[in-house]
C-alpha positions in Angstrom: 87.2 163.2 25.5 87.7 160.6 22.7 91.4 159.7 21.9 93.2 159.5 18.5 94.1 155.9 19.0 94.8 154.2 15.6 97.4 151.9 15.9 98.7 148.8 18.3 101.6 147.5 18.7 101.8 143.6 19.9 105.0 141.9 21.4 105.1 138.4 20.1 106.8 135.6 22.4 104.6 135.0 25.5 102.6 137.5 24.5 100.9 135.8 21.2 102.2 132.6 21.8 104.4 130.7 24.4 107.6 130.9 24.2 109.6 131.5 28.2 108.7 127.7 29.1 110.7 126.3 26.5 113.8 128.3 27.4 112.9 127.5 31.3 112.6 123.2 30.2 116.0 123.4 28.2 117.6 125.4 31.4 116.7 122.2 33.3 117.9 119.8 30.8 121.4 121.8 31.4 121.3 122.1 35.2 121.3 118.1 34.5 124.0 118.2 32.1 126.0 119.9 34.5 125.0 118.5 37.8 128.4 117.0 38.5 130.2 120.5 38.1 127.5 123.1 40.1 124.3 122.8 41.7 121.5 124.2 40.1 120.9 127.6 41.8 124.5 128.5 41.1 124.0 127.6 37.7 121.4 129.5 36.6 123.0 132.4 38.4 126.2 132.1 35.9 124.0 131.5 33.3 122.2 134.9 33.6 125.6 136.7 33.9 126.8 135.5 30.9 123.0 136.0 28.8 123.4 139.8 30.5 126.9 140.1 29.1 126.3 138.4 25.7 122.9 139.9 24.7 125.2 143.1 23.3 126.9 140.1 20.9 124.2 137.6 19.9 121.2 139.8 20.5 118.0 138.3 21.9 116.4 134.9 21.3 117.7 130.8 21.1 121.1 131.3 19.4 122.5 133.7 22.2 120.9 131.1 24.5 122.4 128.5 23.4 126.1 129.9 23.0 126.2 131.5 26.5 125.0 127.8 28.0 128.2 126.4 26.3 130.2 129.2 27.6 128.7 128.7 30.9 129.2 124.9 30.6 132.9 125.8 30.0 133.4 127.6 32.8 131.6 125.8 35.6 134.5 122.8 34.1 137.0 124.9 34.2 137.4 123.7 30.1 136.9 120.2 30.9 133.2 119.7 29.2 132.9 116.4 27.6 132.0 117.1 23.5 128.6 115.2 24.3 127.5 118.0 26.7 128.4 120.4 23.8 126.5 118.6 21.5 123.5 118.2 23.6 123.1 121.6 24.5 123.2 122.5 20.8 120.6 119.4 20.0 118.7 121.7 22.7 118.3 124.6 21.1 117.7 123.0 17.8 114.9 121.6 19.3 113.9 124.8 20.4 114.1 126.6 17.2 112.1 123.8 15.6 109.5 123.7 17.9 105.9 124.3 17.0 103.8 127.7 17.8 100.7 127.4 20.6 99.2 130.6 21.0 97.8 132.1 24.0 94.6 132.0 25.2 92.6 135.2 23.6 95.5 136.1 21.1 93.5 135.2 17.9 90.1 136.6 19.4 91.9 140.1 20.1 94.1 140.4 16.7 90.6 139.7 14.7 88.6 142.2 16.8 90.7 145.0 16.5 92.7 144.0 13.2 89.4 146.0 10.7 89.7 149.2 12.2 93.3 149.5 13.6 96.4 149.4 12.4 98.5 146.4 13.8 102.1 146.1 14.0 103.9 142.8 15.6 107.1 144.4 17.4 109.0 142.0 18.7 112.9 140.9 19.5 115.1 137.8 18.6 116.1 136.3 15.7 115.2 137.7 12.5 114.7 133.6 10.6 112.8 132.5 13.8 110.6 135.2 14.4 109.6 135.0 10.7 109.0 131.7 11.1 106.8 131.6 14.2 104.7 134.6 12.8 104.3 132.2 9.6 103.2 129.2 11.9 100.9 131.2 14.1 98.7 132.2 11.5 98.4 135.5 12.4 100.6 137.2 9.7 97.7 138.1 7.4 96.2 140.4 10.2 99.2 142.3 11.1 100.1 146.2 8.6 104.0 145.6 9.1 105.9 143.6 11.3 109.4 145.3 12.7 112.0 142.3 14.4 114.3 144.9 16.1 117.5 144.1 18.0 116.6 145.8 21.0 113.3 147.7 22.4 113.7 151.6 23.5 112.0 154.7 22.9 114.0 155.4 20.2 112.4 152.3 18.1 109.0 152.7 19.5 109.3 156.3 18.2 110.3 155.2 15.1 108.0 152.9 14.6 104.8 155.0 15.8 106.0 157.9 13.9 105.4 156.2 10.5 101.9 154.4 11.9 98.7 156.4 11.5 98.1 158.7 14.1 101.7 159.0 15.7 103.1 158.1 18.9 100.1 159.6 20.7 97.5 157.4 18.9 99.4 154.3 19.5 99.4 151.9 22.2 101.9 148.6 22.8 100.7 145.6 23.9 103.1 143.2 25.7 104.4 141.1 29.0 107.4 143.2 29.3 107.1 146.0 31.5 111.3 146.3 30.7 110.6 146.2 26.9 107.1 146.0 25.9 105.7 149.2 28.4 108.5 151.3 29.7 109.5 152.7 27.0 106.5 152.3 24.7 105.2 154.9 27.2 108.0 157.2 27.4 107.9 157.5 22.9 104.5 158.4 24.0 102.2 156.0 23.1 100.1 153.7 25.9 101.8 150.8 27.3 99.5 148.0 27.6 101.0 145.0 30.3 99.6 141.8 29.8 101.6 139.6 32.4 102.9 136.0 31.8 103.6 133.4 34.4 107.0 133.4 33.2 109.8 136.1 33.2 113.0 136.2 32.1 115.8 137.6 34.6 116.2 140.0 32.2 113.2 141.7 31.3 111.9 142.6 35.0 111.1 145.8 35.7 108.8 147.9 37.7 105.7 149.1 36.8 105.2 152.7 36.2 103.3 155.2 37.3 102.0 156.9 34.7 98.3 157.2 33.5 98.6 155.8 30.0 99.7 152.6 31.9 97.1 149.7 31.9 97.5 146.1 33.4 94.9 143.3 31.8 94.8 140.0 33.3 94.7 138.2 29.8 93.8 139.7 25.6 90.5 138.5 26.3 90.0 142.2 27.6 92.0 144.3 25.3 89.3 145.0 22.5 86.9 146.5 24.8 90.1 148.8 26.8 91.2 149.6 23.1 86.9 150.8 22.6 87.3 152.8 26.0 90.1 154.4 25.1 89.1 155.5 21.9 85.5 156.6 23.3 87.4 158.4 26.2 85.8 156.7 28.7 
């Protein structure tokens, strides 16, 4: 039985384009910052507590990095962090905000293949000037219908979202390497969730997969036009 399927949905960071591995190599350059005060397991640790307490406050992407590393680094010195810690930590993420797009392998290939006879939405999290700017960098803007930067992923805003695509939540599929935020509840607003798994995950996006049978895994985008043709041809 062919299916309805008319729009797709596409995360952004290490999805379209790298994005973990610059969080991961500025996460090294403060475990060496701090190495005096706490070895770098324990570190990390505090870090994720405070990005899982402060994600409510600063939202998701480099600036709520960046200000629960400083309030990490004040912590783990008990107050006592020198100003040139501060300072390099925020040189960090400036460097990190500033740093130039690479997509992934298969991104461009995919968004052309299915961008003339879909509708295409970028959904992603994070800052609202950064992800403007990244989508402006990657040149993939052009191809994209709308383009939603939301403060959080549920299936509230997937329902939202589908709701005013064509076909509805039931012709609409999400495309992402978050089962937590790209998948989960992409599925559960009714649409397909569509996993397309990076090497890197953040502490706070892991999640299981489901079992449901609008779930699909791919290795890479290099297979998502021809699952999107399956689909559609209900085979």
């Amino acid at each position: 039985m062919a299916m309805n399927l008319q729009t797709i949905g596409f995360d952004a960071d290490d999805t379209l384009w790298h994005n973990e591995r610059f969080f991961k190599l500025t996460q090294e350059r403060f475990a060496e910052l701090l190495a005096d005060h706490a070895d770098t397991a324990d570190l990390d640790a505090r870090l994720l507590d405070a990005e899982r307490r402060n994600v409510g406050h600063y939202g998701f992407g480099v600036k709520g990095f960046v200000l629960s590393m400083i309030e990490t680094a004040i912590e783990v010195t008990e107050g006592r962090v020198p100003g040139s810690v501060i300072s390099d930590i925020m040189k960090a993420g400036q460097d990190m905000l500033a740093h130039p797009i690479e997509l992934l392998p298969g991104a461009q290939d995919a968004i052309e293949a299915l961008a003339p006879d879909h509708h295409l939405v970028l959904i992603t999290k994070g800052d609202l000037l950064h992800q403007e700017r990244k989508l402006a960098q990657s040149g993939l803007g052009s191809r994209f219908d709308a383009v939603e930067i939301v403060s959080d992923k549920t299936p509230a805003t997937y329902a939202r979202i589908f709701a005013a695509s064509p076909g509805g939540p039931d012709g609409a599929m999400m495309v992402g390497n978050s089962l937590k935020s790209d998948v989960v509840p992409a599925i559960a607003s009714g649409a397909w969730g569509v996993h397309v798994p990076h090497d890197l995950v953040w502490g706070l996006e892991l999640a299981e997969a489901p079992d449901h049978s609008r779930f699909v895994e791919l290795a890479d985008l290099g297979g998502l036009a021809a699952l999107v043709s399956r689909i559609r041809e209900g085979a």
